[in-house]
N, C-alpha and C positions, 0 to 999 in steps of 0.2 A: 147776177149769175155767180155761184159760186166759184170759188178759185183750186185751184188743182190741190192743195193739201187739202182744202176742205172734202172736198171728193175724196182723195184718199181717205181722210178723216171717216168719210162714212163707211168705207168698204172692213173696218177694222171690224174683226171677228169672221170673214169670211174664211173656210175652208176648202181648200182646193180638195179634188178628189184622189182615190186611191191612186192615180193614174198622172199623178199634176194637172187633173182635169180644171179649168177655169176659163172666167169669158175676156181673158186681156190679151189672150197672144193674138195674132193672125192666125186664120181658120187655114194657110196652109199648113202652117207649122203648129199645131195641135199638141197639147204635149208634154210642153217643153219649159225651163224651168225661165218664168214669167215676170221676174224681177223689172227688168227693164221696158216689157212692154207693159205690163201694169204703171210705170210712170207716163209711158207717151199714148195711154188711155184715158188717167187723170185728167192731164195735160187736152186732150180731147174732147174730152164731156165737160170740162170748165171750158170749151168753144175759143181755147187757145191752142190749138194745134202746132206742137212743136214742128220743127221745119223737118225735110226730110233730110235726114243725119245717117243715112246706113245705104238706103235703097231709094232709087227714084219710086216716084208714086205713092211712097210709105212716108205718111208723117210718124218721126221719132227716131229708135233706136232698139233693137234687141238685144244687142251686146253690150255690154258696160263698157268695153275697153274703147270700140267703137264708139260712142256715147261722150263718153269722157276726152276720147283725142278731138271730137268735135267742136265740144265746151274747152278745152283750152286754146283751141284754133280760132273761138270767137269771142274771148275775155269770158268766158263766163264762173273760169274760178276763181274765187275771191278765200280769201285767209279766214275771214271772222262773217261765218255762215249766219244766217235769219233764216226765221223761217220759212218755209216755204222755197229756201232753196232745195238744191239737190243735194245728196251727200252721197259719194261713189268708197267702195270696202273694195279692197285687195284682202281676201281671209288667208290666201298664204300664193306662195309663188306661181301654184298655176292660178294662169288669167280665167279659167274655167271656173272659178271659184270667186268671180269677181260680185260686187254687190250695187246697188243704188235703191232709195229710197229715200225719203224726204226729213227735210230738217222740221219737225214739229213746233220743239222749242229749244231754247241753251239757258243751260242752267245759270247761275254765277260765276260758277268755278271752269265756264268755258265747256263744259263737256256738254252732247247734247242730244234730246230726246227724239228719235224718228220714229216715222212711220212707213211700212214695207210691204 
């Protein structure tokens, strides 16, 4: 079975619609900008289903900040990323603007290449 980066791996080049139309959110929430539940769909079709971290019944997470307080709550952030972990963006002070996507690879100099 492949593993949740490889999944995302495959999804690169997809285009969400004029609408942020795409098939990772929840079909209640239609929509809606997909960052996060694009990772606990990965995470899903590699037949690892993240735990439910936001909402009962819902394996994963839609929010980042949610997301991220869950993975610190159960060691899951670690200093010196591999791939295939998660990597979570603050792009500026509102949390609205929060990010996650996958560690692909690290370079040498530490810095490191994702997929989103």
């Amino acid at each position: 079975m492949p593993t949740p980066l490889e999944i995302a791996r495959s999804q690169i080049g997809f285009r969400e619609g004029p609408r942020n139309e795409q098939p990772y959110s929840l079909p209640e929430y239609p929509n809606q900008p997909w960052c996060a539940r694009f990772v606990s769909w990965c995470y899903r079709e590699a037949g690892e289903p993240l735990p439910e971290m936001q909402a009962a019944g819902v394996d994963g997470f839609a929010s980042c900040a949610i997301g991220l307080a869950w993975c610190r709550q159960n060691g899951w952030v670690v200093n010196d990323p591999l791939p295939g972990d998660l990597v979570f963006f603050q792009l500026d002070a509102d949390p609205q603007t929060d990010h996650v996507g996958f560690v692909s690879s690290v370079m040498p100099d530490g810095s490191i290449v994702t997929v989103e």
